[in-house]
C-alpha positions in Angstrom: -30.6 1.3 -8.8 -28.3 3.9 -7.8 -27.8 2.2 -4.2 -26.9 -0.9 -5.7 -24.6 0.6 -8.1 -22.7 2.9 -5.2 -22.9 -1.1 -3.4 -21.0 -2.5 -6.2 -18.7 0.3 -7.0 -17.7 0.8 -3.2 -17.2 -3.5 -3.7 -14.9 -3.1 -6.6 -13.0 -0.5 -4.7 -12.5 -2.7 -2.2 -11.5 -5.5 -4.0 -9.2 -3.3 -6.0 -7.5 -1.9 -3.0 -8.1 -4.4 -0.3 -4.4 -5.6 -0.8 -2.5 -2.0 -0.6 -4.2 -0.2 2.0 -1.6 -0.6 4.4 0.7 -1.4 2.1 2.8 1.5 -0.1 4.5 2.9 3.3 6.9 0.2 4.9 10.1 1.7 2.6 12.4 -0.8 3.5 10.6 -3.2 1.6 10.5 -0.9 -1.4 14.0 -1.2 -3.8 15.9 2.2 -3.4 15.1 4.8 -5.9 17.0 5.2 -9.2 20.3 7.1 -8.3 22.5 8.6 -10.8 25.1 6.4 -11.7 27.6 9.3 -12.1 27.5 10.2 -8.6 29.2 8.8 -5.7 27.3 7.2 -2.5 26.9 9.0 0.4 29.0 8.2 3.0 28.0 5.6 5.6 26.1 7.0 8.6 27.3 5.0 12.1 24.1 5.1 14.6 26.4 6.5 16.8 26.6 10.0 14.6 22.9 10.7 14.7 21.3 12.9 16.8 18.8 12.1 19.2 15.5 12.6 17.5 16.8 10.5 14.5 17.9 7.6 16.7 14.1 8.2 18.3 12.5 7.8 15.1 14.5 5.0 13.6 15.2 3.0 16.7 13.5 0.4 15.1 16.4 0.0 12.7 19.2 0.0 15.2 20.3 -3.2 15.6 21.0 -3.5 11.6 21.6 0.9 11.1 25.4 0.2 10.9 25.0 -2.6 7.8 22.8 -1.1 5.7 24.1 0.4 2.3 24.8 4.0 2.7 21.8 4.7 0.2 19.6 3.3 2.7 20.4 5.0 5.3 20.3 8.1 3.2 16.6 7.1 2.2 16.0 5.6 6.2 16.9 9.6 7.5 14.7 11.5 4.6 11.8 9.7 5.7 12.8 10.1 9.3 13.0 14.1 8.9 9.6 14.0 6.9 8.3 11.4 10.1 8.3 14.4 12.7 7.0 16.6 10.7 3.4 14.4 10.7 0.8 15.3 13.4 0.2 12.7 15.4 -3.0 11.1 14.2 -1.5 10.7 10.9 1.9 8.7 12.6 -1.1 6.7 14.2 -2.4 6.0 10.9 1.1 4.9 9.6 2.3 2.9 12.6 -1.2 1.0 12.0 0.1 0.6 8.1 3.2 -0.8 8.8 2.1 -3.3 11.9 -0.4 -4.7 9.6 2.2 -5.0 6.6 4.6 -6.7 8.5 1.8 -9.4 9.2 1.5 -9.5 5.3 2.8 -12.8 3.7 5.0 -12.4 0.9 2.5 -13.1 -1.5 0.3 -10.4 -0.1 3.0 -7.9 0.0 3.4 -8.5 -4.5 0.0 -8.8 -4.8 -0.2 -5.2 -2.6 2.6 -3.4 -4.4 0.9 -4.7 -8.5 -2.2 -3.1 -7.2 -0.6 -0.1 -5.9 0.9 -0.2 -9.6 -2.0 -0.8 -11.5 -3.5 1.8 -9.2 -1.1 4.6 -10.0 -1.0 3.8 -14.2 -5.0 5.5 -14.2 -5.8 8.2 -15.4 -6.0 10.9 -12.5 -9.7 11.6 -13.0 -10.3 7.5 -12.3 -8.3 7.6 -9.7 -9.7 10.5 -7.8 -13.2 8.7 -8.4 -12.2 5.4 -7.1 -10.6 7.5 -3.5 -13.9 9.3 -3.0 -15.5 5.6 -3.5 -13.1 4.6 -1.2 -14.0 7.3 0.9 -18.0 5.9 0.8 -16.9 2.7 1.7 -15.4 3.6 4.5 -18.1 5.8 5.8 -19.8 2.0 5.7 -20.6 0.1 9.0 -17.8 -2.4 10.0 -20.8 -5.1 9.7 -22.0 -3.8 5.7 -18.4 -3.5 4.4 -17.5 -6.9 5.6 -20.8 -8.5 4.1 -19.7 -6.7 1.0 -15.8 -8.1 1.1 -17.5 -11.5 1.8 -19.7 -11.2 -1.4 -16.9 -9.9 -3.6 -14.7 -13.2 -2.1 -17.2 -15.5 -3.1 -17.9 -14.0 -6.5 -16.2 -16.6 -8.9 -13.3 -14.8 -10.9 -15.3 -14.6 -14.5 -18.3 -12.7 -11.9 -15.3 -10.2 -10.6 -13.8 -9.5 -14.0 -17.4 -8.9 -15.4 -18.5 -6.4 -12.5 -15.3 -4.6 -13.3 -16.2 -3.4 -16.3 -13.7 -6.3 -18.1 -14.5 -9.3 -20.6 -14.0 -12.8 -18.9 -11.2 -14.5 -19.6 -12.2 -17.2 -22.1 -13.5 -20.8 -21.0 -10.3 -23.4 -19.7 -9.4 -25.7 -23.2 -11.8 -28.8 -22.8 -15.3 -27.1 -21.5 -15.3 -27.3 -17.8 
């Protein structure tokens, strides 16, 4: 019993976060964060006035660094400062984030970033539960997680809503 439960939590998890785990770190798909209105922008940034290891890290933007809105850039450097201060593992782990995001459609990419939503609205103890779940799942063999995302795919949606804990929406108008 307590097999198959850990099965179909680690299930839900999956389902849950299946479209934002490479999703919440691609920024320039993300709309700038709230500014105060009473302040003035910074100024633009040219590509030609930043140093080497910010033109190393952002290279990817150079072709478009001199028209983006000065916020942006603003937003573009912070991350690039934070960037070199990652051991290299974990910028493996995001360069592996942000290839597979920008193979996301942009269906996937909403569907990612409402989930990430919902995700972040629980309460902290449910969240920390559904990581270390997470975590299980992960620990799973390649071949067991992907029978388990194949079983939660072909679960119809009144099976998925049940499973997580949620009424089923009510039967379509006319019985079928």
């Amino acid at each position: 019993m307590s097999r198959l439960f850990s099965l179909g939590v680690a299930m839900l998890l999956a389902a849950l976060l299946a479209g934002f785990i490479a999703a919440p770190l691609h920024a320039q798909d993300f709309p700038p964060p709230p500014q105060d209105q009473n302040m003035p922008p910074p100024p633009s940034r040219p590509w030609s006035t930043l140093n080497p290891a910010q033109r190393d890290v952002l290279s990817p933007l150079r072709d478009k660094w001199d028209t983006l809105p000065p916020r942006r850039q603003q937003n573009m450097l912070q991350k690039a400062e934070h960037w070199v201060t990652l051991p290299p593992e974990k910028r493996d782990e995001v360069r592996l984030r942000i290839a597979h995001w920008q193979t996301m459609t942009p269906d996937q990419r909403k569907e990612a970033r409402a989930n990430l939503q919902q995700f972040r609205e629980l309460p902290p103890e449910q969240r920390a539960r559904l990581h270390a779940t997470f975590e299980q799942f992960q620990e799973l063999p390649p071949e067991q997680r992907e029978r388990l995302m194949q079983q939660w795919r072909s679960m119809p949606p009144d099976q998925r809503m049940q499973f997580r804990g949620q009424p089923a929406p009510p039967p379509p108008a006319g019985g079928h």
